[in-house]
Residue frames as qw, qx, qy, qz and C-alpha x, y, z in Angstrom:
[[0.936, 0.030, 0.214, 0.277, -7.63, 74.15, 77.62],
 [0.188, -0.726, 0.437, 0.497, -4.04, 75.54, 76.60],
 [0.458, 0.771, -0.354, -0.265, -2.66, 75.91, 73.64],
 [0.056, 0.386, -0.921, 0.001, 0.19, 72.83, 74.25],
 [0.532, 0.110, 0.761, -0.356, -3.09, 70.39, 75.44],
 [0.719, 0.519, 0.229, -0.401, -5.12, 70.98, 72.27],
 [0.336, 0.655, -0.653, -0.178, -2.12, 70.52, 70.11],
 [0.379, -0.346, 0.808, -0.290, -1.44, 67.65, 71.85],
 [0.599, 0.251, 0.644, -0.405, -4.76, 66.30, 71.80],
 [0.690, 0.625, 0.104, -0.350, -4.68, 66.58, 67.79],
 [0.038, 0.580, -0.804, -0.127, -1.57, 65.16, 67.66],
 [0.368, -0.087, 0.897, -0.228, -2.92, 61.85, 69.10],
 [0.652, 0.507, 0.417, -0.379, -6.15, 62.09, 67.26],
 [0.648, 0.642, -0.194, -0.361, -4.25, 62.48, 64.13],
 [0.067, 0.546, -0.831, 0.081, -1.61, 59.91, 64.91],
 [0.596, 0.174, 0.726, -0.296, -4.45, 57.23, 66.16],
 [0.574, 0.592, 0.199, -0.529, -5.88, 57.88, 62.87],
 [0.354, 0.688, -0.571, -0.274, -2.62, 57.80, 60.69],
 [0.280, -0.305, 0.910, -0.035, -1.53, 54.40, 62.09],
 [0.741, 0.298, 0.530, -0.286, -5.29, 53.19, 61.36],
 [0.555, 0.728, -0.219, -0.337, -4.64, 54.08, 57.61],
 [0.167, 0.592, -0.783, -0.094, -1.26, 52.89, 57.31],
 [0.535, 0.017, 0.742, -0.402, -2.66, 49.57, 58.45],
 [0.718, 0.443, 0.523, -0.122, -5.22, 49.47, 55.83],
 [0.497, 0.781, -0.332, -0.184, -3.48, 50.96, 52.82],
 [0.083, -0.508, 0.850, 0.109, -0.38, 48.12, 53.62],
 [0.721, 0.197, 0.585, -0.315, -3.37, 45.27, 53.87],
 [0.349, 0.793, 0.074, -0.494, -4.33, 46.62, 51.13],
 [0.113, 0.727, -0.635, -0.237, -1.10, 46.79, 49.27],
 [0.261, -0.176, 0.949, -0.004, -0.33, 43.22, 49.91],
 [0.641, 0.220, 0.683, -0.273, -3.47, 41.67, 48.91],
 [0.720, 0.680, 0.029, -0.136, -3.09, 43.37, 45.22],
 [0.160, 0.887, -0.432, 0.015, 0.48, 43.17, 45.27],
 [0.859, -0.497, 0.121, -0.018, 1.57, 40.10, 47.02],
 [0.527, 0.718, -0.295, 0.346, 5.54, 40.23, 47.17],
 [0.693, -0.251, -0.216, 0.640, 8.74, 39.79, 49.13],
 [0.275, 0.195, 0.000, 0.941, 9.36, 43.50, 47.98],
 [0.134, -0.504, -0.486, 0.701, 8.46, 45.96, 50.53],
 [0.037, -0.583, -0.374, -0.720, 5.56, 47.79, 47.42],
 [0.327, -0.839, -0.396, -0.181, 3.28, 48.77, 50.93],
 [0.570, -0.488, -0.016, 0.661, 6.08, 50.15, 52.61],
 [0.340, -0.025, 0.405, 0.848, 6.87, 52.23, 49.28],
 [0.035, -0.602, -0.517, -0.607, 3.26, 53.12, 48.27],
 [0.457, -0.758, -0.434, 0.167, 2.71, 54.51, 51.80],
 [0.569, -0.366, 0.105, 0.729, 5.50, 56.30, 51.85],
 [0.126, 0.254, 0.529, 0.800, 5.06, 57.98, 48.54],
 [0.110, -0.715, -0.552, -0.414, 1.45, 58.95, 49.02],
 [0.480, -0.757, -0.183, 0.405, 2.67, 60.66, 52.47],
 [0.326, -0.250, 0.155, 0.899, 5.23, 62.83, 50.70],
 [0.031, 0.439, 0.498, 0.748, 2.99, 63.54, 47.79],
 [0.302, -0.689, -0.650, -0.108, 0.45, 64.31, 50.80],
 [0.465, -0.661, -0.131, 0.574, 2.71, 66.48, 53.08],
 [0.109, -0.068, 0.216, 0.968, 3.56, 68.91, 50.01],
 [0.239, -0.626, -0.535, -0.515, -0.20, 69.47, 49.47],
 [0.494, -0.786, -0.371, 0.025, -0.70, 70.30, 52.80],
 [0.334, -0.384, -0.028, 0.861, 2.46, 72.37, 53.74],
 [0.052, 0.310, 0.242, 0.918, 0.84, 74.70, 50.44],
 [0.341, -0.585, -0.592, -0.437, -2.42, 74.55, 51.91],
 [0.655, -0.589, -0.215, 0.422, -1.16, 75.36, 55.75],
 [0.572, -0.277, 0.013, 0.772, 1.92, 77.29, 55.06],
 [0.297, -0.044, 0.429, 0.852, 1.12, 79.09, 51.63],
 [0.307, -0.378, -0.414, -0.769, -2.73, 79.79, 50.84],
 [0.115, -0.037, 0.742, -0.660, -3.82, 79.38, 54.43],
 [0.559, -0.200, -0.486, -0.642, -6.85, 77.73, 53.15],
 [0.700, -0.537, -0.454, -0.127, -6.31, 75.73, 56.51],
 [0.559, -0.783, -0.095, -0.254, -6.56, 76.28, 59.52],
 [0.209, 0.562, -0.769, 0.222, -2.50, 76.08, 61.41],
 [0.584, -0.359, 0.666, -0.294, -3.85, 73.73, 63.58],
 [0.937, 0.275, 0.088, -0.195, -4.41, 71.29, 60.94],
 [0.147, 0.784, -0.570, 0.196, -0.53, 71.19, 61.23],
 [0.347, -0.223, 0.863, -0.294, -0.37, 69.18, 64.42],
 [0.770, -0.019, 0.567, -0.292, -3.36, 67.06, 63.72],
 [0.894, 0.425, 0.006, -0.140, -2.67, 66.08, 59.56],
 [0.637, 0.654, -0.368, 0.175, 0.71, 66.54, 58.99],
 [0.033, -0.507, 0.761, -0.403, 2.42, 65.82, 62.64],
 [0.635, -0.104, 0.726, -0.241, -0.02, 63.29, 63.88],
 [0.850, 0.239, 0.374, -0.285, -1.41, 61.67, 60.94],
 [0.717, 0.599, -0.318, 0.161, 1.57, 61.35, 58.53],
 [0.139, -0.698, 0.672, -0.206, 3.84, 61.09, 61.36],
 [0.609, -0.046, 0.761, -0.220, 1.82, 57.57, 62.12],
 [0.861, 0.484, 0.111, -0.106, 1.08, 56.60, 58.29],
 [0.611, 0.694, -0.371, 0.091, 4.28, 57.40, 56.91],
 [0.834, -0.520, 0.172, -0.067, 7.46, 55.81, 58.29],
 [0.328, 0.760, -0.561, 0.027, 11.26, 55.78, 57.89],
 [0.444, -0.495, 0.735, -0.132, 12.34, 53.30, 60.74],
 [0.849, 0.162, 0.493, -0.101, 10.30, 50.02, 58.34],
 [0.658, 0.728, -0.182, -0.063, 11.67, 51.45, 55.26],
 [0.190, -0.688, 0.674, -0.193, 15.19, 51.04, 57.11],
 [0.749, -0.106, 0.538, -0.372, 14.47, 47.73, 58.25],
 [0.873, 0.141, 0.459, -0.084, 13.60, 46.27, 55.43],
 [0.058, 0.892, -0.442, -0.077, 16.56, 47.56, 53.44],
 [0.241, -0.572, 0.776, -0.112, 18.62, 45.80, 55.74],
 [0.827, 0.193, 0.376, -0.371, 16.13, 42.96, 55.19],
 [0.876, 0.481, 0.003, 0.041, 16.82, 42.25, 51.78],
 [0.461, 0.651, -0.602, 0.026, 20.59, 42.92, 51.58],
 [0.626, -0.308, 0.628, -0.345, 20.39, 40.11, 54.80],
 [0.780, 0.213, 0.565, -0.162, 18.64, 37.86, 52.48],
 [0.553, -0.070, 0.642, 0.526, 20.86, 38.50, 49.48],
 [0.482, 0.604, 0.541, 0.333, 18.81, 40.81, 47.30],
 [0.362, -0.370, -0.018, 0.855, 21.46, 43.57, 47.13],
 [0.117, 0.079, 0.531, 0.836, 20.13, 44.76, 43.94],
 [0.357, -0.621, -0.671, -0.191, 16.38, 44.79, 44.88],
 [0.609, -0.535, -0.332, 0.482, 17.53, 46.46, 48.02],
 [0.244, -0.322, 0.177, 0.898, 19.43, 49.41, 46.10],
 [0.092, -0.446, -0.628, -0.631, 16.28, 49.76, 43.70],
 [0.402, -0.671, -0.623, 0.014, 14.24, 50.14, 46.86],
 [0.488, -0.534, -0.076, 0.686, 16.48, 52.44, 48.51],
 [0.262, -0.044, 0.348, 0.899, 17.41, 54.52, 45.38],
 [0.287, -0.613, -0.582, -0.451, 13.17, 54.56, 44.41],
 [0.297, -0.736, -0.599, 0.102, 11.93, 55.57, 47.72],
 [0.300, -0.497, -0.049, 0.813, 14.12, 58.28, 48.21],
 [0.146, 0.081, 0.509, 0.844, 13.43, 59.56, 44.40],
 [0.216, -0.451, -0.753, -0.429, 9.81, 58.76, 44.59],
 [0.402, -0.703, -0.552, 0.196, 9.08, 60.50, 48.09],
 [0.277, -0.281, 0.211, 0.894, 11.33, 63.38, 47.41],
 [0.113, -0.227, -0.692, -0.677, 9.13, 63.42, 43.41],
 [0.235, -0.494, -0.836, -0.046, 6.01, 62.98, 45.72],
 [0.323, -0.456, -0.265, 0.786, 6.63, 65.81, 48.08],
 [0.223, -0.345, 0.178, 0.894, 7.19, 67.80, 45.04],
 [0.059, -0.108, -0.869, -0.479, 4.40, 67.00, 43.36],
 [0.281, -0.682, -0.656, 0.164, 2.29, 67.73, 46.03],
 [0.303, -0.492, -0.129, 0.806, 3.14, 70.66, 46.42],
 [0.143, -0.049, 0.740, 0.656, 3.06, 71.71, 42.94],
 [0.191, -0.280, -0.804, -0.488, -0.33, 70.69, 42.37],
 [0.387, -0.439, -0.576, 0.572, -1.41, 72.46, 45.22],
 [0.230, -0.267, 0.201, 0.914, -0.21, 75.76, 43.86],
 [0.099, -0.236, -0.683, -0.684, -2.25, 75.02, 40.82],
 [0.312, -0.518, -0.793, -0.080, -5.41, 74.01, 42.43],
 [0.354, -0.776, -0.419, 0.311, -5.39, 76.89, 45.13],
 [0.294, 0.546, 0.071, 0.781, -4.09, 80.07, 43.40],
 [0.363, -0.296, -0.458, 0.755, -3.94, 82.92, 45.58]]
């Protein structure tokens, strides 16, 4: 098998996987949360950044894993859990429906909080896996 197939193939497997999550963690979200405001959209979002700086240290920086765990955690399976195009969406959503202010909290938070998450992950990475 080449080197572009197996990638591939752990793309999909980790993208089949991410979507499954994102699924249940929004369920999830909603059932303790129930809300007009887009919280499963935001907690998903967050826990992917906070997830993708752990793993870039662990991948990039203390090569505790394996590079392929590139394609399959952080391209497939955060590519399908995490998700800019709903966050977008539902933006537009609310300033549509008149909650401009709700809308710029959401906007101004996810960006802070997935940015904060990123870094955080990352961070605590460091700690946890010293060279």
């Amino acid at each position: 098998m080449t080197d572009l197939l197996r990638n591939m193939l752990f793309i999909a497997l980790g993208g089949a996987l991410g979507a499954l999550a994102r699924f249940g963690a929004a369920n999830l979200v909603h059932v303790l949360w129930p809300s007009r405001f887009p919280f499963a959209t935001l907690a998903i979002n967050v826990s992917g950044s906070l997830a993708i700086g752990v793993l870039y240290v662990l991948i990039a920086e203390r090569t505790v894993l394996h590079a392929d765990w590139r394609s399959i955690a952080m391209v497939g399976f955060l590519g399908a859990y995490t998700t800019f195009s709903t966050f977008s969406l539902e933006s537009v959503t609310l300033i549509e429906n008149g909650f401009v202010v709700q809308a710029l909290g959401y906007m101004l938070g996810s960006v802070c909080l997935c940015v904060g998450g990123a870094w955080a992950g990352i961070v605590l990475a460091r700690l946890l896996w010293t060279p």
